[in-house]
PDB file of N, CA, C and O in Angstrom:
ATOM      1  N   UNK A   1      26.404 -54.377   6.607  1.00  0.00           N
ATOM      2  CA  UNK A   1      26.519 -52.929   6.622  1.00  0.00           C
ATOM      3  C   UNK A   1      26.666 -52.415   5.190  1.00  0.00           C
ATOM      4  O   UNK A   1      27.544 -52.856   4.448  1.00  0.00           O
ATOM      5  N   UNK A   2      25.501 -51.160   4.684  1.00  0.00           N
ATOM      6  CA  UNK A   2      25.965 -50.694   3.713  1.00  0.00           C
ATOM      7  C   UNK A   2      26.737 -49.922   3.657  1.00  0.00           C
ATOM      8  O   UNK A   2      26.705 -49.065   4.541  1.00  0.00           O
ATOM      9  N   UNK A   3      28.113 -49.810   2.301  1.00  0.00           N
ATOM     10  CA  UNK A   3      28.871 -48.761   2.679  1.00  0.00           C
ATOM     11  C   UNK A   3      28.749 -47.612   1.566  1.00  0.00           C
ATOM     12  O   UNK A   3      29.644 -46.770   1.491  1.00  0.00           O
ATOM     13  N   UNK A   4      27.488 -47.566   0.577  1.00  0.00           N
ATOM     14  CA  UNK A   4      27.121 -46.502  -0.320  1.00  0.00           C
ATOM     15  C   UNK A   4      25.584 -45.800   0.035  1.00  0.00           C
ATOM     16  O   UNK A   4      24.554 -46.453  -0.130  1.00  0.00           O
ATOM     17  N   UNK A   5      25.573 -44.441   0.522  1.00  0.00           N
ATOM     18  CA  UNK A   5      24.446 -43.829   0.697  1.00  0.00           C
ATOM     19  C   UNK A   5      23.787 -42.787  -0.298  1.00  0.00           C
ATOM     20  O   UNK A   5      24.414 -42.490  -1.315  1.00  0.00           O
ATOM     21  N   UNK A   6      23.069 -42.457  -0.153  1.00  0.00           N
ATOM     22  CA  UNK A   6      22.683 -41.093  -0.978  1.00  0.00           C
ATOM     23  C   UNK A   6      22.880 -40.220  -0.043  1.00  0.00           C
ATOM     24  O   UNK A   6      23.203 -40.470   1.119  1.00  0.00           O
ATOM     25  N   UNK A   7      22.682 -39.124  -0.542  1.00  0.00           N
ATOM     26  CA  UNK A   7      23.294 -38.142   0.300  1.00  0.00           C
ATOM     27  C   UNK A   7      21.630 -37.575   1.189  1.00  0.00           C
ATOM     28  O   UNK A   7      21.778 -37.077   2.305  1.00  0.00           O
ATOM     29  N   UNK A   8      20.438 -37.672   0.727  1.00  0.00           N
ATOM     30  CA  UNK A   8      19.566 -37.387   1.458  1.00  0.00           C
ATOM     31  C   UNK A   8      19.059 -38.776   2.512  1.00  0.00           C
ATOM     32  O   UNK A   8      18.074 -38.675   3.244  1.00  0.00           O
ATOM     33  N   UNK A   9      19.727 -39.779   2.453  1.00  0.00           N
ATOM     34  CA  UNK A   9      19.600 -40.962   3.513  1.00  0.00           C
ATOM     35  C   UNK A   9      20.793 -41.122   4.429  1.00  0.00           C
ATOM     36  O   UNK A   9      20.841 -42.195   5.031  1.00  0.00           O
ATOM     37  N   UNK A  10      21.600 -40.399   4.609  1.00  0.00           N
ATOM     38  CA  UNK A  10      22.982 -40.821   4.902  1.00  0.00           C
ATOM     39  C   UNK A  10      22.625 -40.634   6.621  1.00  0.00           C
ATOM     40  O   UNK A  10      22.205 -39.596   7.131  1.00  0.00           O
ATOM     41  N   UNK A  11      22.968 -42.173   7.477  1.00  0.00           N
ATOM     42  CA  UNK A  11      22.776 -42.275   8.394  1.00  0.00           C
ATOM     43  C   UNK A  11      23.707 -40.522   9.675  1.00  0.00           C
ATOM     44  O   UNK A  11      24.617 -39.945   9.079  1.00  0.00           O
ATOM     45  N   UNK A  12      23.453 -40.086  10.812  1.00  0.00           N
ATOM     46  CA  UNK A  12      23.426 -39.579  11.555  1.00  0.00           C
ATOM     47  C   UNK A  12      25.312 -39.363  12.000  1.00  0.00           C
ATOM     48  O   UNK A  12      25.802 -38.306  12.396  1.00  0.00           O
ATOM     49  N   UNK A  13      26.257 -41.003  11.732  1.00  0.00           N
ATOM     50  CA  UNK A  13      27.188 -40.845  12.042  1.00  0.00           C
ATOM     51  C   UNK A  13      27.964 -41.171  11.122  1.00  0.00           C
ATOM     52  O   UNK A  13      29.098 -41.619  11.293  1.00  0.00           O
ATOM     53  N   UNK A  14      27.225 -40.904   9.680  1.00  0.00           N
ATOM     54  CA  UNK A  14      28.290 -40.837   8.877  1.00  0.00           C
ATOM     55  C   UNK A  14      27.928 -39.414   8.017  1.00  0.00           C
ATOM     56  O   UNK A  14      27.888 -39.563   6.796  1.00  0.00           O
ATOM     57  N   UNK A  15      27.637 -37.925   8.589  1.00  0.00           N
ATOM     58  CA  UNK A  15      27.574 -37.335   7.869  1.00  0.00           C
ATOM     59  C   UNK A  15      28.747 -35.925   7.442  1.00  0.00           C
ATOM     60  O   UNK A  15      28.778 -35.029   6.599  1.00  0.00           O
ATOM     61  N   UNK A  16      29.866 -36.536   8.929  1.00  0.00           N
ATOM     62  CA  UNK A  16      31.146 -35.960   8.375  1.00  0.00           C
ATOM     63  C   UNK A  16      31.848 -36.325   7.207  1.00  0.00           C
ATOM     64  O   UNK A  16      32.676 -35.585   6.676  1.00  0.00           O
ATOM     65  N   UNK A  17      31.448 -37.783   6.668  1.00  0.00           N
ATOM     66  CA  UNK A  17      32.097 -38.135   5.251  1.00  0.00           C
ATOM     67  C   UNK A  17      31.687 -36.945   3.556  1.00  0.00           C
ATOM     68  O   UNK A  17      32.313 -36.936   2.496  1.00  0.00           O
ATOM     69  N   UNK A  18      30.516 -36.156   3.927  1.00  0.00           N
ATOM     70  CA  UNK A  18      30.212 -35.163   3.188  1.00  0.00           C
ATOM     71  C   UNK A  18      31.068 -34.109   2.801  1.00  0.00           C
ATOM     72  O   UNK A  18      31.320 -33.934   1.609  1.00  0.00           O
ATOM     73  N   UNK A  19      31.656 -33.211   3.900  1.00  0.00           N
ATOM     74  CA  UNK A  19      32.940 -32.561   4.265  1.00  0.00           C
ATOM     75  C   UNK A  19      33.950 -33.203   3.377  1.00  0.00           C
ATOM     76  O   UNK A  19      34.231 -32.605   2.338  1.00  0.00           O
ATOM     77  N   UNK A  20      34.712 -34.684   3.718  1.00  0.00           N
ATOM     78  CA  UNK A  20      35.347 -35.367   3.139  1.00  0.00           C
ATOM     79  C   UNK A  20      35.240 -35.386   1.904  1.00  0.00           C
ATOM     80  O   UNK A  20      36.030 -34.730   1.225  1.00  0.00           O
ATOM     81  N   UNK A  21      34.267 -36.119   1.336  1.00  0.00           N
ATOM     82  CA  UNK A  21      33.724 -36.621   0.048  1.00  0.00           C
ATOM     83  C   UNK A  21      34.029 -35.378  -1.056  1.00  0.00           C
ATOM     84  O   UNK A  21      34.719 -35.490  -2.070  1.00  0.00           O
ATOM     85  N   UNK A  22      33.137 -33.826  -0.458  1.00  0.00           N
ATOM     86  CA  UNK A  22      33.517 -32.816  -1.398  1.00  0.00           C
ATOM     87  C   UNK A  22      34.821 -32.590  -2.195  1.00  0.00           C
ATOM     88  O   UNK A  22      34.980 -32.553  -3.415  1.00  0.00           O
ATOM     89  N   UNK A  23      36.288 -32.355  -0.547  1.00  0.00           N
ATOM     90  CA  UNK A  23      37.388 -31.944  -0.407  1.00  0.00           C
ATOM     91  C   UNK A  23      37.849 -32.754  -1.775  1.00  0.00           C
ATOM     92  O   UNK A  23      38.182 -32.206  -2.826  1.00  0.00           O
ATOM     93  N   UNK A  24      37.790 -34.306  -1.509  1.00  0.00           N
ATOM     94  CA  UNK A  24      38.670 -35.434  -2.119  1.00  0.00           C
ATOM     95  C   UNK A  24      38.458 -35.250  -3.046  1.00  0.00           C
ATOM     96  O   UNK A  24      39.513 -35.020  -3.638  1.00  0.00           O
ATOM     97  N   UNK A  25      37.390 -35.172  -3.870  1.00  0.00           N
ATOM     98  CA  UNK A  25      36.498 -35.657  -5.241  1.00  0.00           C
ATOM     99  C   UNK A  25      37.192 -34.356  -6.085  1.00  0.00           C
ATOM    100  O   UNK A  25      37.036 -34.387  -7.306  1.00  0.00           O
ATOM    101  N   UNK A  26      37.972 -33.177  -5.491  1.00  0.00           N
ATOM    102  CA  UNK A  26      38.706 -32.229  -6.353  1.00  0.00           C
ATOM    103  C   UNK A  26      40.140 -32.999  -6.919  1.00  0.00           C
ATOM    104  O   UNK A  26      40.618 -32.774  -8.030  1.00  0.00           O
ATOM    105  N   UNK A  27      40.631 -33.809  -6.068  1.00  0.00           N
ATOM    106  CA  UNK A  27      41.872 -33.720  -6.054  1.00  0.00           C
ATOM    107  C   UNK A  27      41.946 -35.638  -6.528  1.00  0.00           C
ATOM    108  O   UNK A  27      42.966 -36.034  -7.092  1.00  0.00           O
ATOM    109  N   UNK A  28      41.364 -36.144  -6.375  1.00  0.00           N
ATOM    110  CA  UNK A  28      41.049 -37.949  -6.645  1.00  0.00           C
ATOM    111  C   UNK A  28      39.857 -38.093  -7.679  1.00  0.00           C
ATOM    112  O   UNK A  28      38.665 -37.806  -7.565  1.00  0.00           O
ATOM    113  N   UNK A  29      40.534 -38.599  -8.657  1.00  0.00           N
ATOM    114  CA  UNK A  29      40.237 -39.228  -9.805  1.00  0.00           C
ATOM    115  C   UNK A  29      38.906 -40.236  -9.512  1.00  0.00           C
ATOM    116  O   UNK A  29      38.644 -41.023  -8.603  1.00  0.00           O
ATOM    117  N   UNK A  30      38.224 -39.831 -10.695  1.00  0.00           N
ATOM    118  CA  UNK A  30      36.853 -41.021 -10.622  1.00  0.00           C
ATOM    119  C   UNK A  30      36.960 -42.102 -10.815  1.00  0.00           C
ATOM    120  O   UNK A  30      37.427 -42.155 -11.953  1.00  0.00           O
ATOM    121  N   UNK A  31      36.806 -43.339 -10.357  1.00  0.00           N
ATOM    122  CA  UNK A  31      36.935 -44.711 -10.227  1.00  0.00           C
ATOM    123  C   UNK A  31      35.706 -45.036 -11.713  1.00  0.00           C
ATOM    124  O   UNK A  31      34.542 -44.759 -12.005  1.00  0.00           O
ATOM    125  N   UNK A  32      36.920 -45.806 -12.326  1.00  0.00           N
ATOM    126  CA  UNK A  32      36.131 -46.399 -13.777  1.00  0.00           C
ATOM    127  C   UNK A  32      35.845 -47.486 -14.155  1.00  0.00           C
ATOM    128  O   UNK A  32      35.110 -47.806 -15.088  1.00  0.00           O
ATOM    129  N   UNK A  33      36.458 -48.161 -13.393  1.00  0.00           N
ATOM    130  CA  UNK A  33      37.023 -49.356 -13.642  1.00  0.00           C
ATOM    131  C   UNK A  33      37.005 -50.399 -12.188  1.00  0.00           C
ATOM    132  O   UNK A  33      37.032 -49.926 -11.052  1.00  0.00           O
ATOM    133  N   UNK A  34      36.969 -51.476 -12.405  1.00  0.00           N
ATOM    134  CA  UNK A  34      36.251 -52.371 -11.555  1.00  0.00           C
ATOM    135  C   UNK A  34      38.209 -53.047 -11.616  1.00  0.00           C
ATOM    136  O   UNK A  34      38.667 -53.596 -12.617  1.00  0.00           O
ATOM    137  N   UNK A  35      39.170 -52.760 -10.087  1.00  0.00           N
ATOM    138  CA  UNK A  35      40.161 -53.717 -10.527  1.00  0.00           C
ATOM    139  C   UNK A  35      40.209 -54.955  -8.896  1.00  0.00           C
ATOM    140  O   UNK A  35      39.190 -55.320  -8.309  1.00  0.00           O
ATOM    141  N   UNK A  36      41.340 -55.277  -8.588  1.00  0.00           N
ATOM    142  CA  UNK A  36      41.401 -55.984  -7.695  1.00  0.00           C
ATOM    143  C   UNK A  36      41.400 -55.151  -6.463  1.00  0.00           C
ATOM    144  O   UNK A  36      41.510 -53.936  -6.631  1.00  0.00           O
ATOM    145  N   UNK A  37      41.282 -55.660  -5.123  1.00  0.00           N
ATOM    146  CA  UNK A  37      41.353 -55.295  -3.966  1.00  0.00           C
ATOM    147  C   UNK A  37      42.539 -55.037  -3.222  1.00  0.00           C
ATOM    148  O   UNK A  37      43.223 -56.037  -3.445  1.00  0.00           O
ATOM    149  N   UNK A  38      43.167 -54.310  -2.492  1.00  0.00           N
ATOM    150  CA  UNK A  38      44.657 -54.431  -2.479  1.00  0.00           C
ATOM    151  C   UNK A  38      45.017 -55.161  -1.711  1.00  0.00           C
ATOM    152  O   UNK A  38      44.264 -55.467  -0.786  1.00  0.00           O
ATOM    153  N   UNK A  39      46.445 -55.771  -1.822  1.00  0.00           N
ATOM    154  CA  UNK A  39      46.660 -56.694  -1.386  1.00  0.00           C
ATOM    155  C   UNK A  39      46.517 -56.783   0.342  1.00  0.00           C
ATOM    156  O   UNK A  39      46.228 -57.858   0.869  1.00  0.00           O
ATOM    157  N   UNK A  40      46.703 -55.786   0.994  1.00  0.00           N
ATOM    158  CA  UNK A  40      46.254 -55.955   2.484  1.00  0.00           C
ATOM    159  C   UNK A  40      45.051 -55.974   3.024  1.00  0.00           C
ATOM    160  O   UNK A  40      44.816 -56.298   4.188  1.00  0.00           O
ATOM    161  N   UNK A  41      43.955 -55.504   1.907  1.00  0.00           N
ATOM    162  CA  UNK A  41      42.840 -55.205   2.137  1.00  0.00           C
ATOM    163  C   UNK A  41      42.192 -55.810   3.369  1.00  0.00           C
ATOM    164  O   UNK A  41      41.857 -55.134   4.341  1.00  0.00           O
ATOM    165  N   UNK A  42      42.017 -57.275   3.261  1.00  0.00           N
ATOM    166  CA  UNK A  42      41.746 -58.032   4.946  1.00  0.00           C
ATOM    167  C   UNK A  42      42.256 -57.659   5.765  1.00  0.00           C
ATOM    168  O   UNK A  42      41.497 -57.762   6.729  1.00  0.00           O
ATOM    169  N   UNK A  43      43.428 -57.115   6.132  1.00  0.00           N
ATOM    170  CA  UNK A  43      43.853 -56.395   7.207  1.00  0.00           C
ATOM    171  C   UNK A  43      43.414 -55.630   7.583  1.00  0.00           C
ATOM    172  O   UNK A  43      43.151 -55.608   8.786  1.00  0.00           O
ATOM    173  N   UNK A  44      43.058 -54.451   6.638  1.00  0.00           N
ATOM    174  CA  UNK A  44      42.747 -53.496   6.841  1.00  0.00           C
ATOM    175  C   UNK A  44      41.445 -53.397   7.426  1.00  0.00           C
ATOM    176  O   UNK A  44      41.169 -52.753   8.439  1.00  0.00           O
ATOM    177  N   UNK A  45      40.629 -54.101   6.696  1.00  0.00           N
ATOM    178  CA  UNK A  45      38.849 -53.959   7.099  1.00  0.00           C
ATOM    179  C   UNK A  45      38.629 -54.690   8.247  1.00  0.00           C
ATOM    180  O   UNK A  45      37.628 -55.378   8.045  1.00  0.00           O
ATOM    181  N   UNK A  46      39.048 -54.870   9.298  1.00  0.00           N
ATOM    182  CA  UNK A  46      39.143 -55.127  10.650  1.00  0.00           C
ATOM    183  C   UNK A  46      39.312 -53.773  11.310  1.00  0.00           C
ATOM    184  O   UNK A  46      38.364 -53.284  11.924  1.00  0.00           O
ATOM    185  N   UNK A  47      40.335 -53.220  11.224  1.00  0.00           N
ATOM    186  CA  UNK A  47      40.621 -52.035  11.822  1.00  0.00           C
ATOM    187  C   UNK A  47      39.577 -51.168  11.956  1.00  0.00           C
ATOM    188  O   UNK A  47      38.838 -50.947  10.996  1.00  0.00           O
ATOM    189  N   UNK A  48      39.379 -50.525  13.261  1.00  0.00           N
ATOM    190  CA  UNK A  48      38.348 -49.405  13.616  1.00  0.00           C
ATOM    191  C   UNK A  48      39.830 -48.277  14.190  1.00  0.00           C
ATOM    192  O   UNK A  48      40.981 -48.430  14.600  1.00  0.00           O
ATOM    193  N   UNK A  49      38.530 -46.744  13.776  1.00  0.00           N
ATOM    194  CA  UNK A  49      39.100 -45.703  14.185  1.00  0.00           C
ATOM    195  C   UNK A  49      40.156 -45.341  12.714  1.00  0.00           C
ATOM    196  O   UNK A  49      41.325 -45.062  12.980  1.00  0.00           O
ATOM    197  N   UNK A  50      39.772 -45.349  11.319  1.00  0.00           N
ATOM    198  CA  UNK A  50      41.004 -45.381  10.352  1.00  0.00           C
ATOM    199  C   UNK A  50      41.263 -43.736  10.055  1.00  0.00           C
ATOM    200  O   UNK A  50      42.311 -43.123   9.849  1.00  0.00           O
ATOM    201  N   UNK A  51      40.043 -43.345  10.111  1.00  0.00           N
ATOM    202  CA  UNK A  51      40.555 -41.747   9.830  1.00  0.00           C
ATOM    203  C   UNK A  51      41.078 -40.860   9.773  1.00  0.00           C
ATOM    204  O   UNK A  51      41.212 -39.946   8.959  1.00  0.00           O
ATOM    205  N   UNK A  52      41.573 -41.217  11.107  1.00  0.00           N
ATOM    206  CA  UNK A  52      43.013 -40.219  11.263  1.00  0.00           C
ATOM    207  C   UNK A  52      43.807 -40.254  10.177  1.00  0.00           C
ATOM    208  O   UNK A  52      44.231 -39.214   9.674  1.00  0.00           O
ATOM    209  N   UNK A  53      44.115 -41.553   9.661  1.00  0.00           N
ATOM    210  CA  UNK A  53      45.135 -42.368   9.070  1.00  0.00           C
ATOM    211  C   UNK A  53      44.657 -41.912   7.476  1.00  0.00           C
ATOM    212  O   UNK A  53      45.430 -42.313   6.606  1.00  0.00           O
ATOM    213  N   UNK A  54      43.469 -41.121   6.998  1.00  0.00           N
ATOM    214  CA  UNK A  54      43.410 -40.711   5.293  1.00  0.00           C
ATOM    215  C   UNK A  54      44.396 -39.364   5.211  1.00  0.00           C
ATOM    216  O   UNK A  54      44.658 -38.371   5.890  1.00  0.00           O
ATOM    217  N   UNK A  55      44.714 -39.881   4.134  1.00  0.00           N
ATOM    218  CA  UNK A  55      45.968 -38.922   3.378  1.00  0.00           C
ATOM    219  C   UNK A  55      45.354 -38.119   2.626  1.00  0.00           C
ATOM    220  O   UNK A  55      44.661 -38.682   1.779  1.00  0.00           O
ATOM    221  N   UNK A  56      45.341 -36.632   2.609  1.00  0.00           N
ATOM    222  CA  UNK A  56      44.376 -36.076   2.201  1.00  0.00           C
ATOM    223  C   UNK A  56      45.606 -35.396   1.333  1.00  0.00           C
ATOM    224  O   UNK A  56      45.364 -34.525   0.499  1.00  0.00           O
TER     225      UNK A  56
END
């Protein structure tokens, strides 16, 4: 699964992340830097349904 689109390919059920993407990108800092994964990360990427769960 890819998880980076363009915005004129962006599959059918991921195009509420647009909405998202705008909101965040005011308030969250641009990623510069390449660091580690966090430490629960495997946990996490199992989980379905996470959305509720972003801290906006």
């Amino acid at each position: 699964m890819d998880a980076i689109y363009q915005d004129t390919e962006l599959p059918d059920d991921q195009e509420a992340f647009l909405d998202i993407n705008a909101q965040l990108c005011q308030q969250w800092p641009n990623i510069t830097e390449i660091k580690d994964a966090p430490d629960d990360a495997d946990e996490w990427n199992t989980v379905v349904g996470k959305l509720p769960l972003l801290e906006k």
